[in-house]
KEFIVO-229742 format. One record per residue: residue number from 1; x, z, y of N, C-alpha, C, O in turn; residue in three letters. Coordinates in Angstrom, 2 decimals. Each point is the difference from the previous one (the first is absolute). Example, Ala and Ser with C-alpha at 12.3 -4.5 7.8 and 13.67 -1.06 7.14 Angstrom:
% KEFIVO-229742
[1 [13.19 7.80 -5.69] [-0.89 0.00 1.19] [0.90 0.00 1.20] [1.04 0.66 -0.02] ALA] [2 [-1.39 -1.38 1.07] [0.82 0.06 1.19] [-0.77 0.73 1.09] [0.51 0.17 1.11] SER] 
This chain:
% KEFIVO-229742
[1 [146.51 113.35 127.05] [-0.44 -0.38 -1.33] [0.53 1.05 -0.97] [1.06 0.60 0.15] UNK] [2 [-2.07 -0.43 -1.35] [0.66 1.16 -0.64] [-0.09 -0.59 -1.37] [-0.63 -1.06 -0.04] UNK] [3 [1.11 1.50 -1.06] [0.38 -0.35 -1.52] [0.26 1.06 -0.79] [0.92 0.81 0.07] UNK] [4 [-2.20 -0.91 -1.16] [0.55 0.62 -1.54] [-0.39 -0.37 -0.85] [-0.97 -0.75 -0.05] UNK] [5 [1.89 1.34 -1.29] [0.44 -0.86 -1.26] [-0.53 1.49 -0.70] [0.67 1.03 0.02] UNK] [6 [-2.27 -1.21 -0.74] [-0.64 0.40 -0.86] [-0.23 1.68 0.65] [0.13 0.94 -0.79] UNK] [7 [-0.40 -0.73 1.92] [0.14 1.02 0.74] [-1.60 0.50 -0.52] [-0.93 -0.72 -0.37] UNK] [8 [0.99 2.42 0.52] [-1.21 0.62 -0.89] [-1.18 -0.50 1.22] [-1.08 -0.55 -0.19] UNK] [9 [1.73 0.97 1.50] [-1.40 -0.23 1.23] [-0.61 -1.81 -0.40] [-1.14 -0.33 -0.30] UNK] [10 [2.01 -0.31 0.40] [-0.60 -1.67 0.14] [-1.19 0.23 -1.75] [-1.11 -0.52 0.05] UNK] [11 [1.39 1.05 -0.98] [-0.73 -0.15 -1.04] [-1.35 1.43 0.08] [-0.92 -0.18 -0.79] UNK] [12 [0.85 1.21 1.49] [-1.06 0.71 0.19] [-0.56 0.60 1.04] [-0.54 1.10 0.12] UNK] [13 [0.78 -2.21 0.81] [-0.47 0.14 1.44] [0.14 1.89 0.39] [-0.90 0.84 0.07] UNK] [14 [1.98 -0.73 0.07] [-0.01 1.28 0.49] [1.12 0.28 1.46] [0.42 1.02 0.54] UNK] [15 [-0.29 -2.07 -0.35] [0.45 0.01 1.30] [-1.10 -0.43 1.14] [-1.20 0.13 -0.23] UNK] [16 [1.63 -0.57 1.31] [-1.22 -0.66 1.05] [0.19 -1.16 0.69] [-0.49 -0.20 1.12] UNK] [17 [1.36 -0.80 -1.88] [0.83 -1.14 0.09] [-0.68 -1.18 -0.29] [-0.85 0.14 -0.89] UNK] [18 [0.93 -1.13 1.31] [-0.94 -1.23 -0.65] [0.57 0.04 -1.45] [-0.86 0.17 -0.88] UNK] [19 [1.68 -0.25 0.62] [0.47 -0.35 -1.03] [-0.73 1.19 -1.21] [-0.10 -0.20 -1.21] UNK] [20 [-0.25 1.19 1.81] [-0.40 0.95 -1.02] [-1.52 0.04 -0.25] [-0.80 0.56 -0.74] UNK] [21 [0.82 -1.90 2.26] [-1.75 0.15 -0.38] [-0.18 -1.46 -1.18] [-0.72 -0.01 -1.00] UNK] [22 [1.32 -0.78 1.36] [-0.22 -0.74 -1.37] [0.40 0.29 -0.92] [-0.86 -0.29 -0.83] UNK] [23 [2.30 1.03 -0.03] [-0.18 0.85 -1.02] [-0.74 0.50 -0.89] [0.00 -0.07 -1.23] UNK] [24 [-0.96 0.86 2.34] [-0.96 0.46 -0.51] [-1.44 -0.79 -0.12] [-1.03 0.40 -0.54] UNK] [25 [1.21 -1.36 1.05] [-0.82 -1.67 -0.53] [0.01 -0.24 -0.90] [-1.00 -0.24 -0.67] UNK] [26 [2.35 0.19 0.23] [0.58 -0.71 -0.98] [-0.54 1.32 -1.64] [-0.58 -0.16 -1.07] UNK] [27 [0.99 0.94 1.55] [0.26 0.98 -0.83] [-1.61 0.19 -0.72] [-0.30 -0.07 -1.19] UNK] [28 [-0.56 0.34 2.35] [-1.27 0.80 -0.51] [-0.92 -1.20 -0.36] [-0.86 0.25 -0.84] UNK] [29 [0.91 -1.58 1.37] [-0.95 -0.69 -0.41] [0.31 -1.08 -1.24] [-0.89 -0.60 -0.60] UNK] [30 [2.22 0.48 0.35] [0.93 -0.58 -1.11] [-0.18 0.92 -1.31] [-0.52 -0.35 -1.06] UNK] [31 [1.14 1.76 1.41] [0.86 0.14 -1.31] [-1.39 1.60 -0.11] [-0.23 0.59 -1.06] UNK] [32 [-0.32 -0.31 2.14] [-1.41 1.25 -0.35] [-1.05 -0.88 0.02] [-0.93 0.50 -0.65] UNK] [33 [0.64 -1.54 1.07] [-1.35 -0.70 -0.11] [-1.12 0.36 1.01] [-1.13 -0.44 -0.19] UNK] [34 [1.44 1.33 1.36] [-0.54 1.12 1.03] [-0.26 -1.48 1.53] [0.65 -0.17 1.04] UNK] [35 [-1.64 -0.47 -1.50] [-0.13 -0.81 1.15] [-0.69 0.63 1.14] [-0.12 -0.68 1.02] UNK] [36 [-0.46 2.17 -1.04] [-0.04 0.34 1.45] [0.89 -0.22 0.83] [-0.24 -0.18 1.19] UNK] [37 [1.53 0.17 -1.74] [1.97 -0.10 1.01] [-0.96 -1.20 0.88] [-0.23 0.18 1.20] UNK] [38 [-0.22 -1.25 -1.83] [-0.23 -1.17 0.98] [-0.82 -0.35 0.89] [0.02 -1.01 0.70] UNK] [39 [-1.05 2.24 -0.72] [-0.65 0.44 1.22] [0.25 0.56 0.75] [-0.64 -0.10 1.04] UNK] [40 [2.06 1.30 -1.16] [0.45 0.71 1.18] [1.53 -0.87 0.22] [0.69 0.41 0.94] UNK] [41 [-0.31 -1.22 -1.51] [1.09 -0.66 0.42] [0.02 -1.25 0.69] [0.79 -0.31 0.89] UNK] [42 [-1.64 -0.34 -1.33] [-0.59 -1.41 -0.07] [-0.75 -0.02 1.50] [-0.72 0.93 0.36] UNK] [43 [0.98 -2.18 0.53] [-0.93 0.02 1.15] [-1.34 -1.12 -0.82] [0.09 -0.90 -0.83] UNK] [44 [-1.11 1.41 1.47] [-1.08 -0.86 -0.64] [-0.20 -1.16 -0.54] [-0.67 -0.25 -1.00] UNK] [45 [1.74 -0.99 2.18] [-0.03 -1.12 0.43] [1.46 -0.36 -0.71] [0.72 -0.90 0.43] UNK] [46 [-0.47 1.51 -1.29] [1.52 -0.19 -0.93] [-0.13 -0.65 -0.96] [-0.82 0.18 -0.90] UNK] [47 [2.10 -1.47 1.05] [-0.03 -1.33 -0.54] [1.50 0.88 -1.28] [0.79 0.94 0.10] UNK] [48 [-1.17 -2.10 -1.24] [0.86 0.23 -1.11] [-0.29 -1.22 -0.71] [-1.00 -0.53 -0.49] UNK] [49 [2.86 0.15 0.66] [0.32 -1.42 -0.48] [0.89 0.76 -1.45] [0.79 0.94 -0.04] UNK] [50 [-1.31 -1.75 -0.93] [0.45 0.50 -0.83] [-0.10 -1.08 -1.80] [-1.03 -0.61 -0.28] UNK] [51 [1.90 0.61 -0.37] [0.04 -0.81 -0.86] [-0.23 -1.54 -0.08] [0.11 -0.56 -1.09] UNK] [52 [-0.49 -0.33 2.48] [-0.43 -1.67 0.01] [-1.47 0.34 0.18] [-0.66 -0.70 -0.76] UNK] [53 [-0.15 1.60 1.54] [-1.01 0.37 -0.04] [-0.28 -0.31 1.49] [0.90 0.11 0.84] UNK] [54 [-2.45 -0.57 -0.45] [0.03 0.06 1.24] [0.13 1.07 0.29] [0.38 0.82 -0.85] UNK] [55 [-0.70 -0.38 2.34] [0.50 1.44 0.98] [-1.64 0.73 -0.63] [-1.15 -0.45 0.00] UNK] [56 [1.70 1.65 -0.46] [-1.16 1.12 -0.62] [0.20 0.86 1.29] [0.92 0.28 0.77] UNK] [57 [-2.73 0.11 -0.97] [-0.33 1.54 0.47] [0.21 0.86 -1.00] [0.35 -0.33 -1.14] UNK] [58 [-0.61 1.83 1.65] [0.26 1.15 -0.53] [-0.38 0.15 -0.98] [0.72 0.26 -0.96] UNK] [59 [-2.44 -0.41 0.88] [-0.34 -0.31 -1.54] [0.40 -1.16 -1.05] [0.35 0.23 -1.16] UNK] [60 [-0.42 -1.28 1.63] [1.06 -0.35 -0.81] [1.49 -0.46 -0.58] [0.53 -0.76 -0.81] UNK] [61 [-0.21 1.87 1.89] [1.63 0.85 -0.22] [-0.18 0.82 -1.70] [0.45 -0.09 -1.14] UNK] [62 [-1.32 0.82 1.87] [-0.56 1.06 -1.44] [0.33 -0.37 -1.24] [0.85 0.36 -0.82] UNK] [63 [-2.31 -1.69 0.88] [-0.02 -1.32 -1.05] [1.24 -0.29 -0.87] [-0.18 0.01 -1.21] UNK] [64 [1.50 -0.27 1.71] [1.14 -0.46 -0.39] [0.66 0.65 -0.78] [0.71 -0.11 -1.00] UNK] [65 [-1.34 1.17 2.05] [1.67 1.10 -0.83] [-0.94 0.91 -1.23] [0.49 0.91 -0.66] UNK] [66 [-1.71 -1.31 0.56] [-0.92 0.59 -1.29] [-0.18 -0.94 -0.96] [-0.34 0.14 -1.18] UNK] [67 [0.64 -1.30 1.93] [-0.08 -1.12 -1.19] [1.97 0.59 -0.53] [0.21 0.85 -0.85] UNK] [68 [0.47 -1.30 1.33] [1.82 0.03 -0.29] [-0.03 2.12 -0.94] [0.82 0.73 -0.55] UNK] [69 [-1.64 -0.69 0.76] [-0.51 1.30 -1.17] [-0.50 0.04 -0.76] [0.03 0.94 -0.80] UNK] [70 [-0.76 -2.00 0.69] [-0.59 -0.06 -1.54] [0.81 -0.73 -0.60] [-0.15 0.05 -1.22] UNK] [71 [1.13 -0.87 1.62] [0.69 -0.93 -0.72] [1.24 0.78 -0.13] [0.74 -0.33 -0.93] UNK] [72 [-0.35 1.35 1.72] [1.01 0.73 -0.20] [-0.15 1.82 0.04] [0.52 0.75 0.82] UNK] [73 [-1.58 -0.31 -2.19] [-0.51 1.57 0.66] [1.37 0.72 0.06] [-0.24 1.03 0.63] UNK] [74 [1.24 -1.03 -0.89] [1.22 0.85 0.52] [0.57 -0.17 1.22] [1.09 0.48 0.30] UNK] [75 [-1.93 -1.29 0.59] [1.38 -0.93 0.52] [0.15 1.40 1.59] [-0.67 0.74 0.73] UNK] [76 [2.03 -1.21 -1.02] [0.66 0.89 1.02] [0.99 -0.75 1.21] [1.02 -0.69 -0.10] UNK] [77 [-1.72 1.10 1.12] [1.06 -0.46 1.51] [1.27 0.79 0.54] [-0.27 0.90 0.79] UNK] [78 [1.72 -1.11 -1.11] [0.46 1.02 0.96] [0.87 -0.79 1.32] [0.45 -1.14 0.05] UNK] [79 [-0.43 1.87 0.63] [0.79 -0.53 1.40] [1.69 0.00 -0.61] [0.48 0.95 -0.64] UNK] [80 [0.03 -1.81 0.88] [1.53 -0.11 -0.08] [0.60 0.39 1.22] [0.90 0.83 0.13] UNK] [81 [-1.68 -1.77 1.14] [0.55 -0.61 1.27] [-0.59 0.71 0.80] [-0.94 0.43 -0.66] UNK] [82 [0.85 0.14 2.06] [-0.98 0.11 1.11] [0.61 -0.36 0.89] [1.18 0.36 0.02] UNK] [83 [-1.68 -1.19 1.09] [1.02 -0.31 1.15] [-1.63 0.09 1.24] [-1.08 -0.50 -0.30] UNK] [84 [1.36 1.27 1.67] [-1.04 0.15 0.93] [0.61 -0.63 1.15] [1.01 0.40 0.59] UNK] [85 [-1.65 -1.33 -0.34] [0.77 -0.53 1.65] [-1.15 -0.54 1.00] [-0.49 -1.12 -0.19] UNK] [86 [0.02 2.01 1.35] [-0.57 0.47 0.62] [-1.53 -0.14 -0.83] [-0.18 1.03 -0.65] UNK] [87 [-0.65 -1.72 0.53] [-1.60 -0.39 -0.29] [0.16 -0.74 -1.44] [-1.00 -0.50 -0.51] UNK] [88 [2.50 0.40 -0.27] [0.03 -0.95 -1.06] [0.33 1.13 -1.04] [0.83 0.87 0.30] UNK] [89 [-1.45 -0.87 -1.52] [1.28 1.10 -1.17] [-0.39 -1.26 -1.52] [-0.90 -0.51 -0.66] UNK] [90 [2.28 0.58 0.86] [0.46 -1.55 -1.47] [0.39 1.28 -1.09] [0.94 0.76 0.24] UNK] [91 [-1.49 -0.67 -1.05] [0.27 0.48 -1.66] [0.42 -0.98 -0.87] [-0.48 -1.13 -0.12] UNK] [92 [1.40 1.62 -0.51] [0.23 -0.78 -1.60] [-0.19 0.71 -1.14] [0.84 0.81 -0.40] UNK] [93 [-2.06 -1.08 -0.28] [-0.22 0.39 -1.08] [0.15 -0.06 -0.75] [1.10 -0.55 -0.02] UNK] [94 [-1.55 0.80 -1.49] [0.26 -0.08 -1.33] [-1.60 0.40 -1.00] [-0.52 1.08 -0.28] UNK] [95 [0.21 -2.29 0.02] [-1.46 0.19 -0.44] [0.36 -0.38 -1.62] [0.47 -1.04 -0.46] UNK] [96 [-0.97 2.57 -0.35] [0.24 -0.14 -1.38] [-1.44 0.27 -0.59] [-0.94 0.33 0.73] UNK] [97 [0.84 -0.52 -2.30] [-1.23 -0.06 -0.66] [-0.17 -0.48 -0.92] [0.62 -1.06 0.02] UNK] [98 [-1.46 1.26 -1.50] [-0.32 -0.55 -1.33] [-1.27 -1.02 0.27] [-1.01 0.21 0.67] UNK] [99 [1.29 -1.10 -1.25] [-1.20 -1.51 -0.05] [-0.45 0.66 -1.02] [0.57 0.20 -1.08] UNK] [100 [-1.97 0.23 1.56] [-0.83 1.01 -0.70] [-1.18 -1.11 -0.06] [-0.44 -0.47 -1.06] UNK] [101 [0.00 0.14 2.29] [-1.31 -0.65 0.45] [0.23 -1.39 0.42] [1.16 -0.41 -0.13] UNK] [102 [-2.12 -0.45 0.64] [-0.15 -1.06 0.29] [0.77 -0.26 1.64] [-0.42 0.68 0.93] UNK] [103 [1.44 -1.59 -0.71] [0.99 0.08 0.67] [0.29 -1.08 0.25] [0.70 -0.56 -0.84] UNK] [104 [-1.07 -0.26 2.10] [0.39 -1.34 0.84] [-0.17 -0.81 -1.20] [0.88 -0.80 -0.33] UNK] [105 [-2.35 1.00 -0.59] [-0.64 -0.67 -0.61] [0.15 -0.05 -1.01] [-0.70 -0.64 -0.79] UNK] [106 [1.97 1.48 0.44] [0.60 0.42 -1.27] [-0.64 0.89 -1.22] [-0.16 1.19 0.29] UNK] [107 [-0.10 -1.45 -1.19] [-0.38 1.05 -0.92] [0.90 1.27 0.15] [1.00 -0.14 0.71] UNK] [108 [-1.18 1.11 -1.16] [1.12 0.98 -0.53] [0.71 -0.23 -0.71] [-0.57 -0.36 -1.03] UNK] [109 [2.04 0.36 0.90] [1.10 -0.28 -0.88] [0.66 1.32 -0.20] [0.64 0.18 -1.03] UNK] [110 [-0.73 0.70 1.85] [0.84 1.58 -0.73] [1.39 -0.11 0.99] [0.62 1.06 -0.01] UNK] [111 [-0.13 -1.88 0.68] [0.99 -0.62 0.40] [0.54 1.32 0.91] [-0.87 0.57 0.66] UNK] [112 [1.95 -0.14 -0.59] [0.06 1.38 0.97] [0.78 -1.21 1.30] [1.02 -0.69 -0.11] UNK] [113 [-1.87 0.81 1.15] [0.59 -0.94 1.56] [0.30 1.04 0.75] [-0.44 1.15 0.05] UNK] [114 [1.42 -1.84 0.62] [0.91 0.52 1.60] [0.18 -1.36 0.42] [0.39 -1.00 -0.60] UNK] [115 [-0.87 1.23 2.02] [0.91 -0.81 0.84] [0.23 0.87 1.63] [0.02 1.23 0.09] UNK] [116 [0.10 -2.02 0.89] [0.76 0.70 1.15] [-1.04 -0.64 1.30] [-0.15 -1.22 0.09] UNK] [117 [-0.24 1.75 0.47] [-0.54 -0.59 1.25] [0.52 0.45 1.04] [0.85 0.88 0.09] UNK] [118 [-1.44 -1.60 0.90] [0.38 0.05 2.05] [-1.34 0.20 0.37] [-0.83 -0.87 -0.24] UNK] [119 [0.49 2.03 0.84] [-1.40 0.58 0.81] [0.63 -0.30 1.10] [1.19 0.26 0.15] UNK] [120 [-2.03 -0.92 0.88] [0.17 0.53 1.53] [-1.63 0.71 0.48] [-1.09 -0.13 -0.57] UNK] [121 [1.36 0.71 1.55] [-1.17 0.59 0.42] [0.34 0.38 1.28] [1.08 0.39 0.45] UNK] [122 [-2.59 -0.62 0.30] [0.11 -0.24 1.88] [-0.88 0.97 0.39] [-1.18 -0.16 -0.32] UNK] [123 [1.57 1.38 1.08] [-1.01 0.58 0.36] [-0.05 -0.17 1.67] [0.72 -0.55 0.84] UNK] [124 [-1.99 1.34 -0.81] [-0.43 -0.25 1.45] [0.57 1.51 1.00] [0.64 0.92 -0.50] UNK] [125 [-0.92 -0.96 1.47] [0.56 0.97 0.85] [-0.33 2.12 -0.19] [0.68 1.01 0.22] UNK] [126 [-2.36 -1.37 -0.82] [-0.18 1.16 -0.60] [0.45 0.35 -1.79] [-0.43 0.83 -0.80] UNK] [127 [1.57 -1.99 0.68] [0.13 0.59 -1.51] [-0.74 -0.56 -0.93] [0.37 0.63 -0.99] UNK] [128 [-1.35 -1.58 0.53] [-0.68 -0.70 -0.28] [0.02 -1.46 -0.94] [-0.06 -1.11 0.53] UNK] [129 [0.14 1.30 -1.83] [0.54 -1.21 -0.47] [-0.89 -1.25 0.68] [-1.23 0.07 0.04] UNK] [130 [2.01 -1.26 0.50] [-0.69 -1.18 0.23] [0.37 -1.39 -1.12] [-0.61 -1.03 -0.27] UNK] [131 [1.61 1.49 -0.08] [0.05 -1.53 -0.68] [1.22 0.47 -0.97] [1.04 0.38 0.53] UNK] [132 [-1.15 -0.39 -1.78] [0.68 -0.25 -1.22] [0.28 -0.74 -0.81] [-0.82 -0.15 -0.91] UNK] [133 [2.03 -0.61 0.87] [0.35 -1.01 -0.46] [1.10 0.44 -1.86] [1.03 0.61 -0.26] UNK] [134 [-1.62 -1.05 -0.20] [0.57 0.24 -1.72] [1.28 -1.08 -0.24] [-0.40 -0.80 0.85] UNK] [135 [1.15 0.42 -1.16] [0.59 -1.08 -0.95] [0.84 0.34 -0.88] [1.13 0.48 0.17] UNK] [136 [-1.85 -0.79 -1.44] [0.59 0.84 -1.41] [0.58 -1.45 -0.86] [-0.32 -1.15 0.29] UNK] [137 [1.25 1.58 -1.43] [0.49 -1.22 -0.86] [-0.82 -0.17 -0.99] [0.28 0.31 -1.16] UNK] [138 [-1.51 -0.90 1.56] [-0.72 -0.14 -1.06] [0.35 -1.45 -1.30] [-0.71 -0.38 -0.93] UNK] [139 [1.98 -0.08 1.36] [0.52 -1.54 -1.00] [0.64 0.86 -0.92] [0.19 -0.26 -1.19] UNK] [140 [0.30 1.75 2.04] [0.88 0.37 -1.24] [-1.18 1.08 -0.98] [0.29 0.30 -1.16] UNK] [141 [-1.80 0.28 1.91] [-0.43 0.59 -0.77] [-0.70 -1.18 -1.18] [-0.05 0.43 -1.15] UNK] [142 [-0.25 -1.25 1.29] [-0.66 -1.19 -0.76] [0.91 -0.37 -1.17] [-0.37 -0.08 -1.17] UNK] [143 [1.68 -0.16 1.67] [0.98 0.46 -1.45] [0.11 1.03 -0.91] [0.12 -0.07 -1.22] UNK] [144 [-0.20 1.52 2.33] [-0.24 0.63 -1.28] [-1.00 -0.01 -0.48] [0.08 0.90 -0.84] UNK] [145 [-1.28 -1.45 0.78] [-1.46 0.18 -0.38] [0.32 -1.46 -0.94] [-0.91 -0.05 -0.83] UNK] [146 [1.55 -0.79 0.69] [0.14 -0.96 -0.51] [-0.61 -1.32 -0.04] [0.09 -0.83 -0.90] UNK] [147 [-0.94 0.72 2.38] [0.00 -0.89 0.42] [0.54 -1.18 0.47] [-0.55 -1.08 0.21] UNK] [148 [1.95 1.50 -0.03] [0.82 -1.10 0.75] [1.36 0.24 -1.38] [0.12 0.99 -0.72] UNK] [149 [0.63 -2.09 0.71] [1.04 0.16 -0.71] [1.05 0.83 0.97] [-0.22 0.20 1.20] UNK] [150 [1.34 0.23 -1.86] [1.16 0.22 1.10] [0.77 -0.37 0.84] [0.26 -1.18 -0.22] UNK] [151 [0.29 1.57 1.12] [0.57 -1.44 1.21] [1.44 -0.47 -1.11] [0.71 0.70 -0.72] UNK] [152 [-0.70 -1.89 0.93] [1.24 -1.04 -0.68] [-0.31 -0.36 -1.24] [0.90 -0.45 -0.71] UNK] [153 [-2.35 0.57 0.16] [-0.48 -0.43 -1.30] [0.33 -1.29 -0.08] [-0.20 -0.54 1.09] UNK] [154 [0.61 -0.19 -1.90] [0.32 -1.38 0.23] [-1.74 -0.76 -0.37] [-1.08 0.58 -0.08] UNK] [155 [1.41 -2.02 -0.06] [-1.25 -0.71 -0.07] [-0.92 0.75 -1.20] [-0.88 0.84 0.22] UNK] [156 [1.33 -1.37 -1.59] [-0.14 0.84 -1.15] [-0.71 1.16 -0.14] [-1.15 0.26 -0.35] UNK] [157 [2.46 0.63 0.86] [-0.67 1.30 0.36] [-0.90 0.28 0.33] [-0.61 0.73 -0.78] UNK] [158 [-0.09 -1.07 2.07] [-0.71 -0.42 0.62] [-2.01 -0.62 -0.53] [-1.11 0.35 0.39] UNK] [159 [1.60 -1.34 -1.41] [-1.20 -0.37 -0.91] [-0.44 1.23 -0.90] [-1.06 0.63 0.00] UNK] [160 [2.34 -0.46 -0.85] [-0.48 0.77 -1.10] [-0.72 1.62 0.72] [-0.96 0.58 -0.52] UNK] [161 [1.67 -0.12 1.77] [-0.62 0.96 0.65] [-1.96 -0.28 0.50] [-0.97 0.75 -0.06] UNK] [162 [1.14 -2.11 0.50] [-1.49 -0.18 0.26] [-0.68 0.00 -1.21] [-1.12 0.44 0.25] UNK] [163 [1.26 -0.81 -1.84] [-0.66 -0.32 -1.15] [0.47 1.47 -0.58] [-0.91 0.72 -0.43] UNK] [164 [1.78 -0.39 0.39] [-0.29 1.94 -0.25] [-0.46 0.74 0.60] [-0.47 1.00 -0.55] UNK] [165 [0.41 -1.15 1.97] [-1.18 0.76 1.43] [-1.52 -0.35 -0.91] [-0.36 0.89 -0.77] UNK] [166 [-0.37 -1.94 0.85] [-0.80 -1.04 -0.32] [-1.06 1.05 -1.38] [-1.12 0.50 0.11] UNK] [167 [1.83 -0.51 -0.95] [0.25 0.99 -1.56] [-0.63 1.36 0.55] [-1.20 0.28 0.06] UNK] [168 [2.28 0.46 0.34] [0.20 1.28 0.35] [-1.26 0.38 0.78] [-0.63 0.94 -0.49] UNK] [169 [0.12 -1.51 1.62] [-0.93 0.27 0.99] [-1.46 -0.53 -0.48] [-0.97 0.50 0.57] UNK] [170 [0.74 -1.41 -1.51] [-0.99 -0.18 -0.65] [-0.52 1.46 -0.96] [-1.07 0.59 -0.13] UNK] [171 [2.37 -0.43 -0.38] [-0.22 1.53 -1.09] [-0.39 0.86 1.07] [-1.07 0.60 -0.06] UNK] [172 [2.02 -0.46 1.23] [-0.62 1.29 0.62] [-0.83 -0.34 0.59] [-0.39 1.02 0.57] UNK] [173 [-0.35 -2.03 -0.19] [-1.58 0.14 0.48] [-0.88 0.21 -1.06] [-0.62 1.07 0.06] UNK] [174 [0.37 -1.85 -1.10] [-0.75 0.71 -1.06] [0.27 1.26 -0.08] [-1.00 0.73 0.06] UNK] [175 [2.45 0.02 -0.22] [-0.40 1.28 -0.34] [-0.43 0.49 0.91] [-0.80 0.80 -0.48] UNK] [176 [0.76 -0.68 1.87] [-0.59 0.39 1.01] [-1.59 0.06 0.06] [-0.72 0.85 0.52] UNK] [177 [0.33 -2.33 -1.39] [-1.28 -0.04 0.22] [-0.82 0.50 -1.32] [-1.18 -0.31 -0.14] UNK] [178 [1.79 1.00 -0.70] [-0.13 0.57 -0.91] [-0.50 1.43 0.57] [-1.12 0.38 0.33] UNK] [179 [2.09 0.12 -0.35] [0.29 1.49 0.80] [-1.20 0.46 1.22] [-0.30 1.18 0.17] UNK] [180 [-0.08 -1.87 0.33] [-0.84 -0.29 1.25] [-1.42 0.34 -0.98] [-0.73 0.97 0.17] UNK] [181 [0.54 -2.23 -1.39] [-1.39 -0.30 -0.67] [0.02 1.77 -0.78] [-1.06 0.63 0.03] UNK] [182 [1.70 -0.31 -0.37] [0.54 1.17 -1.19] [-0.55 1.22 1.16] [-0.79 0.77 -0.55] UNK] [183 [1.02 -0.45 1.97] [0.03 1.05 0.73] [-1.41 -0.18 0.37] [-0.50 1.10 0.23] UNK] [184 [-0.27 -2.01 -0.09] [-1.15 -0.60 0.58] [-0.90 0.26 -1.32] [-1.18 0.22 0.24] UNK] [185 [1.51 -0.22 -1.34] [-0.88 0.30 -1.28] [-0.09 1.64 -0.21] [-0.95 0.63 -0.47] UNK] [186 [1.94 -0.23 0.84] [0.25 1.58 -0.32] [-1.35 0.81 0.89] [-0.10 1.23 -0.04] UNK] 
């Protein structure tokens, strides 16, 4: 088993390591937007569990991470973690980005998010992604987006957060749907 902590190969596939081949998964179809990577990385028949979503194909692997771009056009992936143990390579990431766009149903709030995820990914004997599994903190990205109150909000807290959420997300859908009518007239 091998291990590194933010190592240049695990983030630009320039070694010939599993680990460098998801890297460069990670790297080119995340943070360049270059979804050919998922035709020469990707085995055809490659499952991706990801966000409470049933199991996606490739295309709509694509789907996700172009939707999690419009809701986040900066958003950037980097590897923290790489760990390869024989057919398995577990990453820990760090997925950052501005709530620019429409986001787990969210209007745009401007909100600058980070949180941290666990990739696993299974390849097959020729090298071949088969199955990619995501699990990101999305309770803690929903806080910062201000959906959820903070953990230990008391009861209180708690209300006045849902009736100031309530406020807040009404304004930013109108202005959203403003902005939308305004670009559509132009």
């Amino acid at each position: 088993m091998s291990s590194s902590k933010k190592s240049d190969d695990a983030t630009t596939g320039t070694g010939d390591g599993l680990k460098d081949i998801a890297g460069e998964l990670i790297n080119r179809a995340f943070n360049q937007q270059d979804f050919d990577v998922i035709d020469k990385i990707a085995h055809p028949e490659c499952r991706y569990s990801v966000q409470a979503q049933p199991s996606l194909g490739n295309a709509e692997f694509v789907s996700f991470i172009r939707g999690q771009a419009r809701g986040m056009p900066d958003m950037r992936i980097e590897v923290l973690d790489a760990i390869e143990d024989g057919d398995l390579v577990a990453l820990r990431t760090s997925l950052s980005g501005t709530h620019k766009g429409e986001l787990m149903r969210t209007p745009p709030t401007g909100q600058r998010l980070r949180i941290e995820e666990m990739v696993l990914l299974r390849f097959d004997d020729d090298g071949r992604l088969r199955h990619y599994r995501q699990e990101s903190d999305y309770v803690e990205m929903m806080v910062q987006i201000g959906i959820m109150p903070p953990a230990r909000t008391g009861t209180l807290g708690m209300i006045g957060h849902a009736f100031s959420s309530a406020v807040r997300f009404a304004r930013l859908k109108r202005q959203a749907r403003r902005q939308a009518v305004s670009a559509v007239a132009r």
